[in-house]
Structure formats: structure tokens, C-alpha cells
Backbone atoms as SQL, in Angstrom:
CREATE TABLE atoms (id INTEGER PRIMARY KEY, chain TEXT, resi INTEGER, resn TEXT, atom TEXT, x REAL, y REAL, z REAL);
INSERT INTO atoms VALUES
  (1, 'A', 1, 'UNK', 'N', 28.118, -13.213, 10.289),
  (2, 'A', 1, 'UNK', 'CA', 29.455, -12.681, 10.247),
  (3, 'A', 1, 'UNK', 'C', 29.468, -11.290, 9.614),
  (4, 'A', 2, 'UNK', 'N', 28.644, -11.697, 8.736),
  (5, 'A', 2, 'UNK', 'CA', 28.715, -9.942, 8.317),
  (6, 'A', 2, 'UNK', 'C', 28.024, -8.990, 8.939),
  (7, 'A', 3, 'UNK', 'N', 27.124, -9.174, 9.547),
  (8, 'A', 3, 'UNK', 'CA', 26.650, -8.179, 10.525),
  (9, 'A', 3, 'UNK', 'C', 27.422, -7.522, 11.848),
  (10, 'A', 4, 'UNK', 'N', 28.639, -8.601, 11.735),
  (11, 'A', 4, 'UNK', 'CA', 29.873, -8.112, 12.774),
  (12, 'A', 4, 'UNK', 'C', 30.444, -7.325, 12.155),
  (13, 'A', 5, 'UNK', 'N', 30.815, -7.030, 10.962),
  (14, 'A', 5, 'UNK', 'CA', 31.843, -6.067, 10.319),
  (15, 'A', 5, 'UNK', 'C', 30.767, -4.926, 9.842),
  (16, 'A', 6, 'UNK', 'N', 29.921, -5.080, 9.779),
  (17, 'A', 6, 'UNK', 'CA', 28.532, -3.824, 9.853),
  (18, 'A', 6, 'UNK', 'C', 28.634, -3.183, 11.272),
  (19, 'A', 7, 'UNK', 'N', 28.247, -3.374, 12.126),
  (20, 'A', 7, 'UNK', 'CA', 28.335, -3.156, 13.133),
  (21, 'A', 7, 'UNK', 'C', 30.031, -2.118, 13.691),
  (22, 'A', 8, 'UNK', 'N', 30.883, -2.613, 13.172),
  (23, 'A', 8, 'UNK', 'CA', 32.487, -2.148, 13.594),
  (24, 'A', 8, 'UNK', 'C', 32.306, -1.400, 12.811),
  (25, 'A', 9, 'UNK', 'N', 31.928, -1.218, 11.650),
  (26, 'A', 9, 'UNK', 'CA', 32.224, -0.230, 10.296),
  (27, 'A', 9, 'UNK', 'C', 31.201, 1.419, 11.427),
  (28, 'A', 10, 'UNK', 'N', 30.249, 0.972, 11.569),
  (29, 'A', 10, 'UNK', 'CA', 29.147, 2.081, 12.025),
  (30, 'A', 10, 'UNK', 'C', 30.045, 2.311, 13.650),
  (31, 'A', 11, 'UNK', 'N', 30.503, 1.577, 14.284),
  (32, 'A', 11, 'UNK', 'CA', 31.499, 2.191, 15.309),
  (33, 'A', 11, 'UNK', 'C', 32.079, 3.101, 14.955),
  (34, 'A', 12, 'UNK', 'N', 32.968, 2.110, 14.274),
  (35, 'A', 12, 'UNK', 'CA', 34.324, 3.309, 13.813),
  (36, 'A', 12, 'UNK', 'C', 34.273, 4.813, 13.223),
  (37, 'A', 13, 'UNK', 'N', 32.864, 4.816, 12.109),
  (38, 'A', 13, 'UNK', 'CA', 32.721, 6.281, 11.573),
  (39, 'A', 13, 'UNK', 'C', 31.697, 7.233, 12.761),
  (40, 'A', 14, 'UNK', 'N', 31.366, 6.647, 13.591),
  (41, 'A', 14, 'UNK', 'CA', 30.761, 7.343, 15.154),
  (42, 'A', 14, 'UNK', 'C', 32.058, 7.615, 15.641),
  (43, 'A', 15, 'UNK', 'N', 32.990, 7.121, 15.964),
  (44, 'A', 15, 'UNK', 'CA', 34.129, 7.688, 16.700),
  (45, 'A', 15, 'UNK', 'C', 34.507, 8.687, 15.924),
  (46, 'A', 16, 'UNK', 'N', 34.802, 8.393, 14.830),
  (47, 'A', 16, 'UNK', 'CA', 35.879, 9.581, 13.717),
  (48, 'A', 16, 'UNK', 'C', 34.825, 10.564, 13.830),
  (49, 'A', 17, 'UNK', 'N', 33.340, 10.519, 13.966),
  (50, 'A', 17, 'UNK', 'CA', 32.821, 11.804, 13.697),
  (51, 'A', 17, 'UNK', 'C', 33.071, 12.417, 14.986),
  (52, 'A', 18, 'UNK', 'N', 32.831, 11.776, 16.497),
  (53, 'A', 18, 'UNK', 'CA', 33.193, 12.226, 17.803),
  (54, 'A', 18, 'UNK', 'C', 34.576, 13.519, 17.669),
  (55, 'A', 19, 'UNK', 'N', 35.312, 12.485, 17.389),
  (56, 'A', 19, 'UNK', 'CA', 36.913, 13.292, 17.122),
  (57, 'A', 19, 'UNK', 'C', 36.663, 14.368, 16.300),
  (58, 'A', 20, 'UNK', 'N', 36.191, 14.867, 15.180),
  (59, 'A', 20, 'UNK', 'CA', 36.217, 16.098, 14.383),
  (60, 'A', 20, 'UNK', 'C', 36.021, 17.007, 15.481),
  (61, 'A', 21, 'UNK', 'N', 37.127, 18.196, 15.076),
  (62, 'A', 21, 'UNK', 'CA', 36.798, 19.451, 15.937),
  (63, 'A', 21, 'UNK', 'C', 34.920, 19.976, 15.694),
  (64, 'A', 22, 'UNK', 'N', 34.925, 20.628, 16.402),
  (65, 'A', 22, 'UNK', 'CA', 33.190, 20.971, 16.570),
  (66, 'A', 22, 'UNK', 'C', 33.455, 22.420, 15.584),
  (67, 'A', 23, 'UNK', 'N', 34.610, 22.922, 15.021),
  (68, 'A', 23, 'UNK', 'CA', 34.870, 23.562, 13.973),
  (69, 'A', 23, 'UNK', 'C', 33.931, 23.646, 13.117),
  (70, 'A', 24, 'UNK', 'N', 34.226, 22.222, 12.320),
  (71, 'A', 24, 'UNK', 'CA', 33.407, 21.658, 11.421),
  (72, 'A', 24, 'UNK', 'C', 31.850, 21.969, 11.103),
  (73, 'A', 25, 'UNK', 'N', 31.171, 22.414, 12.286),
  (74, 'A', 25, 'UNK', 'CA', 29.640, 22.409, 12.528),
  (75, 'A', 25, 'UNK', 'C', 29.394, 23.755, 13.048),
  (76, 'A', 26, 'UNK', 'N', 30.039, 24.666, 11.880),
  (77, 'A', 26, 'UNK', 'CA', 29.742, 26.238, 12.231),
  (78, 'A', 26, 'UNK', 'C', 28.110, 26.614, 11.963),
  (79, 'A', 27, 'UNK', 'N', 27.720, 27.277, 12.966),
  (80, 'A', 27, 'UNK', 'CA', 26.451, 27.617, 13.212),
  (81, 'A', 27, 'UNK', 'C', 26.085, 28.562, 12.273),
  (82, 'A', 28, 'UNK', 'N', 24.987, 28.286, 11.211),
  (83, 'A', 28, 'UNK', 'CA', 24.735, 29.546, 10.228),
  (84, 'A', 28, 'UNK', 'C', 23.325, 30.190, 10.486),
  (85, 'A', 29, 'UNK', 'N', 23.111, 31.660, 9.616),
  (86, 'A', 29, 'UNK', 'CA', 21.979, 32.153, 10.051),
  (87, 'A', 29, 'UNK', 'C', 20.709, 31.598, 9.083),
  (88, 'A', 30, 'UNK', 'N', 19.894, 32.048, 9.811),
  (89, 'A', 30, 'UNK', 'CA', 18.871, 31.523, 8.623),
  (90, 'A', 30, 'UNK', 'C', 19.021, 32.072, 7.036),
  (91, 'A', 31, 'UNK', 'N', 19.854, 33.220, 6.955),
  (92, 'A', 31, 'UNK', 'CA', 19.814, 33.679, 5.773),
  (93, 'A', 31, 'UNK', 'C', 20.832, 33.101, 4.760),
  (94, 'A', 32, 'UNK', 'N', 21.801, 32.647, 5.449),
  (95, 'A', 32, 'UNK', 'CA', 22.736, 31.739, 5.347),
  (96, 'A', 32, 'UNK', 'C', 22.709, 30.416, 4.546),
  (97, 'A', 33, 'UNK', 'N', 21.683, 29.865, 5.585),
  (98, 'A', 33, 'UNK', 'CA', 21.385, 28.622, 4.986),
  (99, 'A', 33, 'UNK', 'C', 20.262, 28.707, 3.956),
  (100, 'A', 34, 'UNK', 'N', 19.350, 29.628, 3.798),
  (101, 'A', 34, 'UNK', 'CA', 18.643, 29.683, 2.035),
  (102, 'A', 34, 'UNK', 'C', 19.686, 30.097, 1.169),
  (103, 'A', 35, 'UNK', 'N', 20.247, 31.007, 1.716),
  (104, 'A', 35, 'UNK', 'CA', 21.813, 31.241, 0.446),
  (105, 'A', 35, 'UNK', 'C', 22.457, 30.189, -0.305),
  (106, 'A', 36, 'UNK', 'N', 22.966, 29.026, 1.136),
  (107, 'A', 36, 'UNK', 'CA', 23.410, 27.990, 0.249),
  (108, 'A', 36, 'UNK', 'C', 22.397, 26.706, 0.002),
  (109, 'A', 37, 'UNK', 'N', 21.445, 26.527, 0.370),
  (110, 'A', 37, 'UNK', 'CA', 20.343, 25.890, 0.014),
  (111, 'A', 37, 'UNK', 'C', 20.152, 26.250, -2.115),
  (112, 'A', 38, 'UNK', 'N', 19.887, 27.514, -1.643),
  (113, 'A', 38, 'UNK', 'CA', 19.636, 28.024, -3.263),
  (114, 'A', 38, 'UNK', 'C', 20.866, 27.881, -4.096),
  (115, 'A', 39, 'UNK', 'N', 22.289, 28.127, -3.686),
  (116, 'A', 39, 'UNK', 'CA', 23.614, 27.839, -4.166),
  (117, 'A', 39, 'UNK', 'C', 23.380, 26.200, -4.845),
  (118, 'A', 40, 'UNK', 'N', 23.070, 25.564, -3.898),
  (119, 'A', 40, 'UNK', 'CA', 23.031, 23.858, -3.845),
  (120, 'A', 40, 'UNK', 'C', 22.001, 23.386, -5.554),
  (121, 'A', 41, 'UNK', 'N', 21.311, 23.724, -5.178),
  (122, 'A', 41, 'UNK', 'CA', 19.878, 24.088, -5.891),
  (123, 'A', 41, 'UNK', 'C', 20.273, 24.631, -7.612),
  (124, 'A', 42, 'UNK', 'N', 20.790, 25.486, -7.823),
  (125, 'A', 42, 'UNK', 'CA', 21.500, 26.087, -8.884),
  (126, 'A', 42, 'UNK', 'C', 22.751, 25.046, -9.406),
  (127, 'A', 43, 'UNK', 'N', 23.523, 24.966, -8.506),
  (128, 'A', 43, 'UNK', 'CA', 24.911, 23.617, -9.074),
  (129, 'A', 43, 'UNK', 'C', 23.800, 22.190, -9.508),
  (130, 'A', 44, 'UNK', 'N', 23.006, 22.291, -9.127),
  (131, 'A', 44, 'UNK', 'CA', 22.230, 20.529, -9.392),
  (132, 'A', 44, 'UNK', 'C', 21.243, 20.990, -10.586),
  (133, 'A', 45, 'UNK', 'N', 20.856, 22.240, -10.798),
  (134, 'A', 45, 'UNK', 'CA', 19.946, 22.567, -12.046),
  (135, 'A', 45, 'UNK', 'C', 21.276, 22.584, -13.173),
  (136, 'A', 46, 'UNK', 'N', 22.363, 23.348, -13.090),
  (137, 'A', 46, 'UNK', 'CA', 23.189, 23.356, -14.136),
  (138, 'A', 46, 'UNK', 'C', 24.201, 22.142, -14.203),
  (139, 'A', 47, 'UNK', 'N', 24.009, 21.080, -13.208),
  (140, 'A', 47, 'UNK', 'CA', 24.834, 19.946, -13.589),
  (141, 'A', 47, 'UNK', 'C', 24.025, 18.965, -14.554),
  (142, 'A', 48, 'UNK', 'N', 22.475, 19.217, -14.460),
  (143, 'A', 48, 'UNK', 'CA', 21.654, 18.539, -15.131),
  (144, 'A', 48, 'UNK', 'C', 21.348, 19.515, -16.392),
  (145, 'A', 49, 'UNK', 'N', 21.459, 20.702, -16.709),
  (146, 'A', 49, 'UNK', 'CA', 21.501, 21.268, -17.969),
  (147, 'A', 49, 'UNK', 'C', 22.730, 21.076, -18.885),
  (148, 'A', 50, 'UNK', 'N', 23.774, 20.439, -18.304),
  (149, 'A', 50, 'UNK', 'CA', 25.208, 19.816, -18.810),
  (150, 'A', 50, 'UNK', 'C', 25.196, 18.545, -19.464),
  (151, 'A', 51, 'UNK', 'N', 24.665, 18.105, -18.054),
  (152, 'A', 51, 'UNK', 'CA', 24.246, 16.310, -18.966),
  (153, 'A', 51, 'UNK', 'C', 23.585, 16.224, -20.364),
  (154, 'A', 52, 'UNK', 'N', 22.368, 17.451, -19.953),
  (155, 'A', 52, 'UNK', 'CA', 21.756, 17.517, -21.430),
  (156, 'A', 52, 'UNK', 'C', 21.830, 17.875, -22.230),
  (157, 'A', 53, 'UNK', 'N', 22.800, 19.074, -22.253),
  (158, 'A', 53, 'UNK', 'CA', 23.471, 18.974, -23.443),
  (159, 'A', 53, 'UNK', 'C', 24.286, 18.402, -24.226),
  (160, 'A', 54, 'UNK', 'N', 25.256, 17.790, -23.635),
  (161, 'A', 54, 'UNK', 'CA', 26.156, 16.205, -24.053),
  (162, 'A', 54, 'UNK', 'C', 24.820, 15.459, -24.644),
  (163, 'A', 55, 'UNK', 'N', 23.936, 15.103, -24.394),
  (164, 'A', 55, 'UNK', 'CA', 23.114, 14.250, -25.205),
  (165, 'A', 55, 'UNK', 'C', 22.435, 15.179, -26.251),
  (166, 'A', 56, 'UNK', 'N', 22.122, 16.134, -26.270),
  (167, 'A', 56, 'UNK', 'CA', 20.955, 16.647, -27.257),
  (168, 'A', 56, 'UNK', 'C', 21.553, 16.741, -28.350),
  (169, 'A', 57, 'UNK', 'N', 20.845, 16.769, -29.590),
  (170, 'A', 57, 'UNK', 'CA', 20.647, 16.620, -31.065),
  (171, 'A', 57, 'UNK', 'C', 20.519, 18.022, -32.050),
  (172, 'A', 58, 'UNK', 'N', 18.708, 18.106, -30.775),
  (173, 'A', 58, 'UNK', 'CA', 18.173, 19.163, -31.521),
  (174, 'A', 58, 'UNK', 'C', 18.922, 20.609, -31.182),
  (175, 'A', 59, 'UNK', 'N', 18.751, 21.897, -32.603),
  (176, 'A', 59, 'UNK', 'CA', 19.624, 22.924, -32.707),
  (177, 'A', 59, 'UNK', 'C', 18.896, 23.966, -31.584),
  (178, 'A', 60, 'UNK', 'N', 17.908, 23.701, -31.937),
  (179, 'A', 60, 'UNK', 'CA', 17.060, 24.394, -30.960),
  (180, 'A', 60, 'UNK', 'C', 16.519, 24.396, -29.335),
  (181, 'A', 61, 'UNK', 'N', 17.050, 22.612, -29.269),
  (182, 'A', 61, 'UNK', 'CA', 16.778, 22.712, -27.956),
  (183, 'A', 61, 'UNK', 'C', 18.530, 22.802, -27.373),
  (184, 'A', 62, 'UNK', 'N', 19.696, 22.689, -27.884),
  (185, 'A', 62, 'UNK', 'CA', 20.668, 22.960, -27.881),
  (186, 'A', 62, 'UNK', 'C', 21.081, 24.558, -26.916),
  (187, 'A', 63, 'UNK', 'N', 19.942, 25.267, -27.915),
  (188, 'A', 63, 'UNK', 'CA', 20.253, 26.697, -27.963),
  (189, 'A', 63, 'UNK', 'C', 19.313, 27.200, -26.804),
  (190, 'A', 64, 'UNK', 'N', 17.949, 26.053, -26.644),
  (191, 'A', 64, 'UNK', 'CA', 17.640, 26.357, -25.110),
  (192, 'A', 64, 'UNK', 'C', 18.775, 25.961, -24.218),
  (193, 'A', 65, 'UNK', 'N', 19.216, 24.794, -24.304),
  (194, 'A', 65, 'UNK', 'CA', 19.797, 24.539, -23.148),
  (195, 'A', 65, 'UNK', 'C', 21.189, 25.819, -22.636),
  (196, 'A', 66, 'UNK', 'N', 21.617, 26.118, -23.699),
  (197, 'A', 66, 'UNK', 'CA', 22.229, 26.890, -23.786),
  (198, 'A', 66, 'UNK', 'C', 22.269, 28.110, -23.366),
  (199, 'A', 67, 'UNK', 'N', 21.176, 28.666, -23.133),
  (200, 'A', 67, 'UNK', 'CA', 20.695, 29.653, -22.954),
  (201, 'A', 67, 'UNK', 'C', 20.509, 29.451, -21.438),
  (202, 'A', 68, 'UNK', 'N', 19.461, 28.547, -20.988),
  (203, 'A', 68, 'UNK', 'CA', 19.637, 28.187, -19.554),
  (204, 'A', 68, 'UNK', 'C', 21.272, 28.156, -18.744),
  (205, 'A', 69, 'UNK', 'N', 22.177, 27.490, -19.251),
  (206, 'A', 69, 'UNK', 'CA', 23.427, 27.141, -18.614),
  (207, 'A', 69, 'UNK', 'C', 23.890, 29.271, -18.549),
  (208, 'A', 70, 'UNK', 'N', 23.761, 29.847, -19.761),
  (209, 'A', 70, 'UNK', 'CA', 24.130, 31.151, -19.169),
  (210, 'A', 70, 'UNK', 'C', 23.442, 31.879, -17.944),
  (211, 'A', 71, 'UNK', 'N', 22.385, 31.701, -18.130),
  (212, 'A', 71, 'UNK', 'CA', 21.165, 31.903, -17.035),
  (213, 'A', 71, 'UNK', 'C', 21.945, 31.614, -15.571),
  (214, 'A', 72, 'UNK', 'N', 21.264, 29.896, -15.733),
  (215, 'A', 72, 'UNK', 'CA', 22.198, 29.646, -14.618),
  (216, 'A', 72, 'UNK', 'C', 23.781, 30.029, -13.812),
  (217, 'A', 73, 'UNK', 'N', 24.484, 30.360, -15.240),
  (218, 'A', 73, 'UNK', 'CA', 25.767, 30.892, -14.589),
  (219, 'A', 73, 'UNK', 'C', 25.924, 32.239, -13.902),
  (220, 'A', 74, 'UNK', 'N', 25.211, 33.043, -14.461),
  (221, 'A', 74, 'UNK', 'CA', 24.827, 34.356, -14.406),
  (222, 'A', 74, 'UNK', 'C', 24.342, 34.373, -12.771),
  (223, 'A', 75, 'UNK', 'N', 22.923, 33.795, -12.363),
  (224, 'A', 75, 'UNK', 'CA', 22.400, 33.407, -11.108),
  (225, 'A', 75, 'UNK', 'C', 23.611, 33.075, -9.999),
  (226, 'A', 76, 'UNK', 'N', 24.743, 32.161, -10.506),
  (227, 'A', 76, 'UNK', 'CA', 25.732, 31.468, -9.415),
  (228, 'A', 76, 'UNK', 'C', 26.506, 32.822, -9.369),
  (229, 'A', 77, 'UNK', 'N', 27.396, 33.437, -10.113),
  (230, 'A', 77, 'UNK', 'CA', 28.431, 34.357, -10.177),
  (231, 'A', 77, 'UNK', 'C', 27.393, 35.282, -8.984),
  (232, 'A', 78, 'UNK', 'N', 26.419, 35.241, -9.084),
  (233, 'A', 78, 'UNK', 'CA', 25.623, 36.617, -8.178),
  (234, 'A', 78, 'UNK', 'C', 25.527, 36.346, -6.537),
  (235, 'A', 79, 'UNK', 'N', 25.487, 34.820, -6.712),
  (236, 'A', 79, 'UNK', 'CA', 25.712, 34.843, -4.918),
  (237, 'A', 79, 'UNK', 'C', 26.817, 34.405, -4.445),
  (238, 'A', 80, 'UNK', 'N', 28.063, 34.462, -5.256),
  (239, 'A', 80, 'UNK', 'CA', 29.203, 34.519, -5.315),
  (240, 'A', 80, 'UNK', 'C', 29.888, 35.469, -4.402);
């Protein structure tokens, strides 16, 4: 039985993707896509230099992390 409502579930989000305008799936250049590749790349290094700072202790590794998150911000504002 449940492989029947598996089955309808994977229908249904095949249709809804059918229906999206082809908008959606704008063609980028190669330079494009390392741009936001590296964009991607940068938000996931400074979402994980966040986490770690909420946990850290030490003053010093604080003040690394710290130092990184400007880094990192610095890097994002530029391909901004």
C-alpha cells in the first residue's frame, strides 16, 4: 500500500515540474556557473564558520573564527 502512495507522490511532482514555465531553467554561461558555484561554496564555508562560533570557548580561536567570517564576507560582497 505504501508503495501506491510512493508511486502518486513521484507522479504528481513529475507533472508540477512538466507545468513550470521553461523560464525557470535559464541557460547560464560557463562563467556564470563557477560564479555561482563559488557564491554557493562561500555561503556553506561561512554558514559553517557561524555554527562555530556559537559553540567556541576559546579567545583565540574565537578571534580566528572571526577573522575568517570577515574574510568570508569581504569575498561574498565582491561577487555581489
Amino acid at each position: 500500500m505504501a508503495r501506491g502512495w510512493e508511486s502518486k507522490s513521484i507522479e504528481a511532482q513529475m507533472e508540477s515540474a512538466e507545468d513550470k514555465p521553461a523560464a525557470a531553467h535559464v541557460a547560464m554561461t560557463p562563467e556564470q556557473i563557477a560564479r555561482h558555484r563559488q557564491r554557493e561554496s562561500l555561503q556553506l564555508a561561512r554558514a559553517r564558520v557561524v555554527q562555530q562560533l556559537e559553540i567556541a570557548r576559546e579567545p583565540r580561536y574565537i578571534k580566528l573564527l572571526n577573522d575568517a567570517l570577515e574574510d568570508l564576507n569581504a569575498r561574498l560582497s565582491q561577487l555581489k
